[in-house]
C-alpha positions, 0 to 999 in steps of 0.5 A: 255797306261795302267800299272797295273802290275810289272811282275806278281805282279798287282799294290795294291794302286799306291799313287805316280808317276814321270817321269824322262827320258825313265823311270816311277817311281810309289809309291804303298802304300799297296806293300810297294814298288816303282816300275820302268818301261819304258815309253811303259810299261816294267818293269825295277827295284822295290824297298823295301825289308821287312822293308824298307818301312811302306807307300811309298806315293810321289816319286820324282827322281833328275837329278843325278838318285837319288830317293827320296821317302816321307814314310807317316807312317815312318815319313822320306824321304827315298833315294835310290841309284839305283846303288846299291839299297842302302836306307837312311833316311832323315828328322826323326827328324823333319818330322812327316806325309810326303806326297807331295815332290818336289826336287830343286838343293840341297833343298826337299821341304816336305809337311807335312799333320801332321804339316799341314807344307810345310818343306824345307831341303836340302839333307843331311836331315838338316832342313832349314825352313818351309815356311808357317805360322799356319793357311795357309794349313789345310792338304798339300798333294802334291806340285810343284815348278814352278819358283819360285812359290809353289803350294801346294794340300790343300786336305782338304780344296778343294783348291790350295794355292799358293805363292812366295816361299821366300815370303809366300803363297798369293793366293787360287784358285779351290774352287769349283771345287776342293774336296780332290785334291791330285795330282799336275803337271805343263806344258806350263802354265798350273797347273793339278791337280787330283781331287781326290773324282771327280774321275777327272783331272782339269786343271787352269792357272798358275794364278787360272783361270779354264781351263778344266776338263778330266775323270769320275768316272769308269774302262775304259781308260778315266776314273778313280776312286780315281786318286792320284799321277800326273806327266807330262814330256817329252808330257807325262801325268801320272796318279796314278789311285789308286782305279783301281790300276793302272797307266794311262799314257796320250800322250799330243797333242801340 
């Protein structure tokens, strides 16, 4: 299934995308807004009035229904209440180029590619710590958490790194497959990422090994040009496909 549209409004630079029950959460950085659909497709809400935001780049949407979204250029994370569509700012005194953002309990973890950082908070927007030491990331992009391990996008650097979360990043996997990966997204055992410049998924275990790759470069259904954001639930595979400005929504057979 394709998304390209909010009502009349056609999708500009889709860069995030989440799912979370029957619903699609999806970041377009050029519309300056977040948009909501259902799984088929039908519109639900948008978010971001004039102002509100600058770069909305990764979402995530907690348990509770409330969304958090990283602004790369305003240098906050930004939660909306969507019961009444009310915006606070998180993380403005310590964050600079957010982009990647994963939620867990209480705590955000925040790639930040400026501070080339994985940086912990929690909800409240209080600083906890940054969970990597100079020298780990060259530019973090995007991230997930899968038990008690950290993947985290290394765009520049073409790889992935990964580590315990209260121990430090250990291992570096998918160089050489991997230029300007982006996207990141974890189901039964399995790590996909979009691979960004390879206008493509691959897919690796959780321990590095390389499994498969899926998609070329063009404007058909099982291509894309520029993939970005990824997220995964419910057998559904959801690709920001940011070039054809569009979400690319995949039915995963078990």
């Amino acid at each position: 299934m394709i998304i390209d549209s909010y009502y009349q409004e056609k999708l500009a630079k889709p860069c995030g995308v989440f799912l979370r029950g029957t619903k699609i959460y999806v970041t377009d950085g050029a519309r300056k807004k977040v948009y909501v659909f259902e799984t088929d497709g039908t519109p639900v809400a948008s978010y971001g009035q004039k102002g509100e935001f600058t770069y909305p780049w990764s979402v995530y949407v907690d348990s509770a229904g409330k969304i958090y979204v990283s602004d790369l250029m305003d240098g906050v994370i930004k939660e909306i209440d969507p019961r009444n569509g009310k915006m606070r700012e998180l993380g403005a005194e310590f964050l600079k180029s957010p982009m990647g953002i994963w939620v867990e309990g209480d705590n955000i973890f925040v790639a930040d590619v400026n501070q080339k950082s994985i940086i912990l908070m929690d909800k409240d927007g209080r600083y906890l710590k940054t969970l990597t030491q100079n020298g780990d990331l060259v530019s973090p992009s995007y991230l997930q958490v899968v038990g008690d391990e950290l993947y985290v996008t290394d765009a520049a650097a073409n790889r992935i790194v990964d580590g315990k979360i209260e121990e430090g990043f250990t291992k570096v996997f998918g160089e050489g497959y991997l230029l300007c990966p982006r996207g990141i997204t974890a189901f039964d055992d399995t790590i996909v990422v979009a691979n960004t410049l390879l206008n493509r998924l691959d897919a690796f275990s959780l321990k590095g090994k390389y499994l498969w790759s899926f998609g070329e470069k063009g404007h058909e259904l099982n291509q894309m040009f520029l993939p970005t954001g990824i997220a995964y639930a419910e057998e559904l595979l959801a690709v920001a496909d940011q070039g054809n400005g569009r979400v690319v929504v995949y039915k995963i057979e078990k």
